[in-house]
N, C-alpha and C positions, 0 to 999 in steps of 0.2 A: 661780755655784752650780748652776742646773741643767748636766746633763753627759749630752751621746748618746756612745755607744761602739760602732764598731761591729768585727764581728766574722764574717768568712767565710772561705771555703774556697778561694773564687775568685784568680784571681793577681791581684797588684794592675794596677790601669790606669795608664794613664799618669800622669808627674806631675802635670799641669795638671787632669786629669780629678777624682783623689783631691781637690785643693786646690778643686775647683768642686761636688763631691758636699758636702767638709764645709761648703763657704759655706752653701750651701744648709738644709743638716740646721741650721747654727747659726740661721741667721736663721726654719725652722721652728719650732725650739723656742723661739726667746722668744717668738714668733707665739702659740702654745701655749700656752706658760707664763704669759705675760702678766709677763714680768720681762727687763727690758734686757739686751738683747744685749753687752753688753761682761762682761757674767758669764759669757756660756753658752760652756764647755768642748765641743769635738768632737773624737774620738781613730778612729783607723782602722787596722786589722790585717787586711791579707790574706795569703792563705797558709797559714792557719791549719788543721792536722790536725784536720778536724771528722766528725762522722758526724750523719746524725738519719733515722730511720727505718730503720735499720742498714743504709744506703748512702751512699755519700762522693758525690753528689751535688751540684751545687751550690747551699750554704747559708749562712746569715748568722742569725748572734744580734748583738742589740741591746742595750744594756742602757740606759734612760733614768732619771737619778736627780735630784732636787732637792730643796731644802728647801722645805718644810710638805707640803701636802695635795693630792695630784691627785683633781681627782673624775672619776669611771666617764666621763663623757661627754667630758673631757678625753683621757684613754686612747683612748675607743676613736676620736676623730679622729685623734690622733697615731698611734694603730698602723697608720690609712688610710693618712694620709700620707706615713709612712717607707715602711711596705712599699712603695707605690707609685713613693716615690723608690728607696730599692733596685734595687727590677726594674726599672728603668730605667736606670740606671746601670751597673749588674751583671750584671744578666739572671737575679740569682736568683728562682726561681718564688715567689708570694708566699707557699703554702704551705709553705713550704721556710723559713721567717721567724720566729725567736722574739721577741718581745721582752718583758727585764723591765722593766717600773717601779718605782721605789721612792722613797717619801719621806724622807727626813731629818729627823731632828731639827737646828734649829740648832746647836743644842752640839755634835753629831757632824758638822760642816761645819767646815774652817777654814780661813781666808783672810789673806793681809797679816797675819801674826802674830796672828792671833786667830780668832774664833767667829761665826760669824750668829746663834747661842743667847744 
């Protein structure tokens, strides 16, 4: 249920690297989340035609979504710690970093033929 996606500009790294960035991000967010890791989704697109600040510099949007409720102080750890993995991995500056959050209603989640609603 929870799910990080990321999203930049940069070319991808190699393969073993992409595959040790998403371990990483995955085993973050259940950290985070506080919800078992064999739920949490991690997806990765490099390459991608992006702009922010009307220069193709390079950047990365994030988007982090789960079912129920993240609270403020949840956020704003997780938006430490990705960006801080990012720039590391990527070398995107961490101003250069969007990330959204978003909750889920269980009913709009579905899994193995069904609902977490």
């Amino acid at each position: 249920m929870p799910l990080i996606k990321v999203q930049t500009s940069v070319s991808p790294p190699l393969g073993e690297e992409v595959e040790a960035l998403l371990k990483s991000l995955s085993a973050k967010l259940a950290k985070h989340s506080g919800k078992p890791e064999s739920y949490v989704m991690t997806a990765f697109e490099a390459g991608v035609s992006m702009t922010f600040g009307g220069t193709t510099d390079p950047v990365c949007y994030i988007e982090v979504k789960s079912v129920g409720t993240m609270k403020p102080d949840q956020t704003q750890a997780m938006s430490q710690d990705f960006c801080q993995e990012i720039n590391k991995a990527l070398k995107v500056p961490k101003d250069r970093i969007y990330i959204e959050f978003a909750d889920a209603k269980g009913a709009m989640w579905g899994w193995n033929s069904t609902t977490f609603g």
